[in-house]
C-alpha positions as CSV (number, residue, x, y, z in Angstrom):
1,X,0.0,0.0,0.0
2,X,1.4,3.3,-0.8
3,X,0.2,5.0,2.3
4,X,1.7,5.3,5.9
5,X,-0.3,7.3,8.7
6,X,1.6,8.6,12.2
7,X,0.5,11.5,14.6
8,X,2.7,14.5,13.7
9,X,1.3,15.6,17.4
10,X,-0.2,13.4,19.5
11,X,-4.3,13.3,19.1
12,X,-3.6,16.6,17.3
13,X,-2.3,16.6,13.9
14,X,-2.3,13.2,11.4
15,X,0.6,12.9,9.3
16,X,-1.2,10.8,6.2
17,X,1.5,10.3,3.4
18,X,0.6,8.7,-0.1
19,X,2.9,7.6,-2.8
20,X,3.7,6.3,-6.0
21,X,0.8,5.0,-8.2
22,X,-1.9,5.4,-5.9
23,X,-5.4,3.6,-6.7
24,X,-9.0,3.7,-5.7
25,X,-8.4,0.3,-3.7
26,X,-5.6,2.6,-2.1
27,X,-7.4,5.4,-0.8
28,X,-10.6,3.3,0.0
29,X,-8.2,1.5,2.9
30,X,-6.4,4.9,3.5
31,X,-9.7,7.0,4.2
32,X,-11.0,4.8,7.1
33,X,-7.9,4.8,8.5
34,X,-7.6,8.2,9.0
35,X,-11.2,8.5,10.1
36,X,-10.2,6.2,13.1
37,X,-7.4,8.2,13.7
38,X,-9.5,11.2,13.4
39,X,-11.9,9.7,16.5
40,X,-8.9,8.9,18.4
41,X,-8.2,12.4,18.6
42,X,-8.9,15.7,20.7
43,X,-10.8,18.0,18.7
44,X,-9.5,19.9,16.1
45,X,-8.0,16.5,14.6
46,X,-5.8,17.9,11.3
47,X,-4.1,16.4,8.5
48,X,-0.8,17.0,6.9
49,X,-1.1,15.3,3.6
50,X,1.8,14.6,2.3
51,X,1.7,14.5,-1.3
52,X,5.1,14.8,-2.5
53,X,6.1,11.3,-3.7
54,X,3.0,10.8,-5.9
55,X,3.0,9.5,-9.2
56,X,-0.2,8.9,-10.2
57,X,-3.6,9.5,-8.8
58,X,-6.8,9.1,-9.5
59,X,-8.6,12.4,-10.5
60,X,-12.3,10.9,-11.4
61,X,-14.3,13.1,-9.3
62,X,-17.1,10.6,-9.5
63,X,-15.1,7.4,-8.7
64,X,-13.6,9.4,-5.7
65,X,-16.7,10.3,-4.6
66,X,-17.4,6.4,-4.0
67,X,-14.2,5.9,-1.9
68,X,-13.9,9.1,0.3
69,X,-15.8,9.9,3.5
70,X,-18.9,11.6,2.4
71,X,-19.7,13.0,6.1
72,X,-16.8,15.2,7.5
73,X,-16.2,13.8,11.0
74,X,-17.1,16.6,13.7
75,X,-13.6,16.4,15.1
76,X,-12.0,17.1,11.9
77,X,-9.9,20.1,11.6
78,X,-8.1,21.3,8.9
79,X,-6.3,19.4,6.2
80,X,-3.1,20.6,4.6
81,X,-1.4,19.3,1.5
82,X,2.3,19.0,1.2
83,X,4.0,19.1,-2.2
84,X,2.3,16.7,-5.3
85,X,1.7,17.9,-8.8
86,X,0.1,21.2,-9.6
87,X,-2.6,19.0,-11.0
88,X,-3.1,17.5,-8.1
89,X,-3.4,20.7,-5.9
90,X,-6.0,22.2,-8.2
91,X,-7.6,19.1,-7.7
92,X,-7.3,18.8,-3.7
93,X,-9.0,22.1,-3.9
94,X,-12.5,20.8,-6.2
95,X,-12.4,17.7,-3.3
96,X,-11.7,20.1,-0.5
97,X,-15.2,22.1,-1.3
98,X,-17.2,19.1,-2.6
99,X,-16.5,17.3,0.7
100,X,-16.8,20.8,2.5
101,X,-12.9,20.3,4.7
102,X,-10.9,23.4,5.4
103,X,-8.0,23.5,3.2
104,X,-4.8,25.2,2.7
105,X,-1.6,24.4,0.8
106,X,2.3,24.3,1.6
107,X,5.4,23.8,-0.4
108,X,6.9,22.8,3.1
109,X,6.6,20.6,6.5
110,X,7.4,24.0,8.4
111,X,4.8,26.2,6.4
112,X,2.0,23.3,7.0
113,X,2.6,23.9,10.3
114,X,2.9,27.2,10.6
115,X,-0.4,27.0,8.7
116,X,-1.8,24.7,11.6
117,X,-0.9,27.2,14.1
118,X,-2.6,30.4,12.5
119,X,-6.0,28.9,12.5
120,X,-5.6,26.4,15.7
121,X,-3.6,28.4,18.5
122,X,-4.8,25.6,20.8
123,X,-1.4,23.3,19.3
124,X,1.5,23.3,21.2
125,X,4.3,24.9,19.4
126,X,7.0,23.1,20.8
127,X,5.2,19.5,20.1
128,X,4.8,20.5,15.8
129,X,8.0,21.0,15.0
Protein backbone atom coordinates (compact mmCIF):
# COMPACT_ATOMS: atom_id res chain seq x y z
CA UNK A 1 0.00 0.00 0.00
CA UNK A 2 1.36 3.25 -0.81
CA UNK A 3 0.20 5.05 2.26
CA UNK A 4 1.72 5.35 5.89
CA UNK A 5 -0.28 7.26 8.68
CA UNK A 6 1.61 8.63 12.18
CA UNK A 7 0.54 11.55 14.64
CA UNK A 8 2.66 14.46 13.72
CA UNK A 9 1.28 15.59 17.41
CA UNK A 10 -0.24 13.35 19.48
CA UNK A 11 -4.32 13.26 19.07
CA UNK A 12 -3.60 16.57 17.31
CA UNK A 13 -2.34 16.59 13.93
CA UNK A 14 -2.35 13.18 11.44
CA UNK A 15 0.65 12.89 9.31
CA UNK A 16 -1.17 10.83 6.24
CA UNK A 17 1.52 10.32 3.36
CA UNK A 18 0.62 8.74 -0.14
CA UNK A 19 2.86 7.57 -2.77
CA UNK A 20 3.67 6.31 -5.98
CA UNK A 21 0.81 5.01 -8.19
CA UNK A 22 -1.88 5.40 -5.87
CA UNK A 23 -5.38 3.56 -6.71
CA UNK A 24 -8.96 3.73 -5.75
CA UNK A 25 -8.43 0.35 -3.68
CA UNK A 26 -5.57 2.62 -2.06
CA UNK A 27 -7.41 5.37 -0.84
CA UNK A 28 -10.61 3.29 0.05
CA UNK A 29 -8.19 1.49 2.95
CA UNK A 30 -6.45 4.87 3.48
CA UNK A 31 -9.73 6.98 4.18
CA UNK A 32 -10.99 4.80 7.06
CA UNK A 33 -7.85 4.78 8.53
CA UNK A 34 -7.63 8.17 9.04
CA UNK A 35 -11.21 8.48 10.13
CA UNK A 36 -10.18 6.21 13.14
CA UNK A 37 -7.43 8.25 13.70
CA UNK A 38 -9.48 11.19 13.42
CA UNK A 39 -11.94 9.67 16.47
CA UNK A 40 -8.94 8.86 18.36
CA UNK A 41 -8.24 12.41 18.64
CA UNK A 42 -8.88 15.73 20.69
CA UNK A 43 -10.81 17.98 18.67
CA UNK A 44 -9.49 19.94 16.08
CA UNK A 45 -7.99 16.52 14.57
CA UNK A 46 -5.76 17.89 11.31
CA UNK A 47 -4.15 16.40 8.53
CA UNK A 48 -0.83 16.97 6.91
CA UNK A 49 -1.15 15.29 3.60
CA UNK A 50 1.80 14.63 2.29
CA UNK A 51 1.66 14.50 -1.30
CA UNK A 52 5.15 14.79 -2.53
CA UNK A 53 6.13 11.34 -3.73
CA UNK A 54 3.01 10.84 -5.87
CA UNK A 55 3.04 9.46 -9.16
CA UNK A 56 -0.18 8.92 -10.19
CA UNK A 57 -3.58 9.54 -8.78
CA UNK A 58 -6.81 9.14 -9.54
CA UNK A 59 -8.64 12.44 -10.52
CA UNK A 60 -12.29 10.92 -11.39
CA UNK A 61 -14.32 13.13 -9.30
CA UNK A 62 -17.09 10.57 -9.54
CA UNK A 63 -15.11 7.41 -8.73
CA UNK A 64 -13.62 9.36 -5.69
CA UNK A 65 -16.68 10.26 -4.61
CA UNK A 66 -17.39 6.38 -4.02
CA UNK A 67 -14.24 5.93 -1.89
CA UNK A 68 -13.93 9.06 0.31
CA UNK A 69 -15.75 9.85 3.48
CA UNK A 70 -18.92 11.59 2.37
CA UNK A 71 -19.75 13.01 6.10
CA UNK A 72 -16.78 15.19 7.51
CA UNK A 73 -16.15 13.78 10.98
CA UNK A 74 -17.09 16.58 13.70
CA UNK A 75 -13.57 16.41 15.13
CA UNK A 76 -11.99 17.11 11.86
CA UNK A 77 -9.89 20.10 11.64
CA UNK A 78 -8.10 21.28 8.87
CA UNK A 79 -6.32 19.45 6.24
CA UNK A 80 -3.08 20.61 4.59
CA UNK A 81 -1.45 19.29 1.48
CA UNK A 82 2.31 18.96 1.16
CA UNK A 83 4.00 19.08 -2.21
CA UNK A 84 2.35 16.75 -5.29
CA UNK A 85 1.65 17.86 -8.84
CA UNK A 86 0.06 21.15 -9.64
CA UNK A 87 -2.59 19.03 -10.97
CA UNK A 88 -3.12 17.52 -8.07
CA UNK A 89 -3.36 20.69 -5.89
CA UNK A 90 -5.98 22.19 -8.22
CA UNK A 91 -7.59 19.13 -7.70
CA UNK A 92 -7.34 18.80 -3.65
CA UNK A 93 -9.03 22.15 -3.87
CA UNK A 94 -12.45 20.84 -6.24
CA UNK A 95 -12.35 17.71 -3.32
CA UNK A 96 -11.72 20.10 -0.51
CA UNK A 97 -15.25 22.13 -1.32
CA UNK A 98 -17.24 19.09 -2.62
CA UNK A 99 -16.50 17.34 0.73
CA UNK A 100 -16.84 20.75 2.54
CA UNK A 101 -12.87 20.33 4.69
CA UNK A 102 -10.89 23.38 5.39
CA UNK A 103 -8.03 23.50 3.22
CA UNK A 104 -4.85 25.18 2.73
CA UNK A 105 -1.62 24.44 0.76
CA UNK A 106 2.30 24.25 1.63
CA UNK A 107 5.45 23.84 -0.36
CA UNK A 108 6.87 22.79 3.11
CA UNK A 109 6.62 20.61 6.51
CA UNK A 110 7.43 24.01 8.35
CA UNK A 111 4.83 26.24 6.43
CA UNK A 112 2.04 23.29 7.01
CA UNK A 113 2.60 23.92 10.31
CA UNK A 114 2.91 27.16 10.63
CA UNK A 115 -0.42 27.01 8.71
CA UNK A 116 -1.78 24.74 11.61
CA UNK A 117 -0.85 27.17 14.11
CA UNK A 118 -2.60 30.38 12.52
CA UNK A 119 -5.95 28.90 12.48
CA UNK A 120 -5.61 26.40 15.68
CA UNK A 121 -3.63 28.35 18.48
CA UNK A 122 -4.85 25.57 20.76
CA UNK A 123 -1.43 23.34 19.34
CA UNK A 124 1.46 23.34 21.23
CA UNK A 125 4.26 24.92 19.39
CA UNK A 126 6.98 23.08 20.78
CA UNK A 127 5.23 19.48 20.06
CA UNK A 128 4.83 20.53 15.84
CA UNK A 129 8.03 20.99 14.98
Amino acid sequence: MPYEIRWHQDKRIIHGRLYGVVTLDDLSQWTPEILRYVQMGDAPVHLLADLHDIEKFPMSISALKSVLQREVDPKMGWVVTLGGPSALMTFSYVLARLFKVNLRVADTMSEAVSALQSVDPTLNPAETA
